[in-house]
N, C-alpha and C positions, 0 to 999 in steps of 0.2 A: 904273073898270074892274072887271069882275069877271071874276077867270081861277080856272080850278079847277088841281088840283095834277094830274090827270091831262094836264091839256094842256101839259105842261110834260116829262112822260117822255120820256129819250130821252139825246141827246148836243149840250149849245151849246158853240160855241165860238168865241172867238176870238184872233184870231194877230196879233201887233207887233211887228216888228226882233223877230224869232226870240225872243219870250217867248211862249207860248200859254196861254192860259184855260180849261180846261176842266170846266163846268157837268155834271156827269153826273146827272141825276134818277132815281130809281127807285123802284118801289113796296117798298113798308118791309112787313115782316110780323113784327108785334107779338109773336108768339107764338116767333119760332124766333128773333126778332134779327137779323136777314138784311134785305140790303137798303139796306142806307145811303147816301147820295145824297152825292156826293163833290165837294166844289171843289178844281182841281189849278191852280197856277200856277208853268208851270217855263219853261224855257233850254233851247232845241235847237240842240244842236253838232254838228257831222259824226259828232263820234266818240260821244259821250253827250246826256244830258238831264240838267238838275239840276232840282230840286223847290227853288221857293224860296217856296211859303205851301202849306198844305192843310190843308182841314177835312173832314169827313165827320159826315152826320146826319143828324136828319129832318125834312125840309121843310114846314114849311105855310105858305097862302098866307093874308094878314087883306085880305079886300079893304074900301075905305072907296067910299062912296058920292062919286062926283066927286071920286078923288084917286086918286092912280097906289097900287099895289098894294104890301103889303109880305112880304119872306120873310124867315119866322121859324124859326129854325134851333133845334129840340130835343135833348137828348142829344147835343150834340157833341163833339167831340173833335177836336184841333188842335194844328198845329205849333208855335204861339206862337199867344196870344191878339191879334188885331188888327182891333179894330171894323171899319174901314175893308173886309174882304173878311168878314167876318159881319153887316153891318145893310146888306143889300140891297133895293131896292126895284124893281118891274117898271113902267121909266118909258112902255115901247112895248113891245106883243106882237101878230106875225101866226103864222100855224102853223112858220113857218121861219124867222123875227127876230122877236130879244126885243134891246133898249136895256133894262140894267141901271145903276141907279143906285147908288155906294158910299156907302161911311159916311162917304167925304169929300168927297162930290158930283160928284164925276168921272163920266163916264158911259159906257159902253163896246158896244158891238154885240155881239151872239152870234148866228150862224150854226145852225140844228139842222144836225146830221150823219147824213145818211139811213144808212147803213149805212160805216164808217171802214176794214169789211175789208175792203172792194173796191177 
């Protein structure tokens, strides 16, 4: 596969018995520090949300010739260290699903989110 990190901007997500996943990619700008590309994994309750993983940092893609993709997370910073949602791989991608692969081989769907404030 070869994907580039622009085709990846944007917002994935995905949603299970009221946990959600959310992949936010953004362009980084080296100069100001702005930018940071955020993974959130929280608990939606009527009344709140809780946060129960998150990283944020900058993304690049290594792609290998005949083998699913990998994202390599720079400068990051996180709420506990946890391979498992930091050693991601991109198992399937079209412009609106991506199949992410975890550090513990588990595999998960993402949805892009065309615009979330509508």
């Amino acid at each position: 596969m070869d994907i580039q990190l622009e085709q990846l901007y944007g917002i994935w997500r995905n949603e299970e018995n009221n946990v959600i996943t959310d992949l936010n990619v953004r362009r980084y700008n080296e100069h100001s520090h702005k930018g940071f590309s955020l993974f959130t994994i929280y608990r939606r309750n009527q009344d709140d949300s809780k946060i129960i993983y998150e990283w944020q940092g900058v993304p690049e893609i290594i792609n290998y010739s005949n083998q699913i993709s990998d994202i390599n997370i720079l400068d990051i910073q996180q709420t506990e260290d946890n391979p498992i949602y930091q050693n991601l791989k991109i198992w399937e991608y079209t412009n609106k699903k991506m199949i992410l692969e975890f550090g513990d081989g588990s595999k998960k769907e993402f949805v892009k989110l065309d615009n979330i404030f509508n």
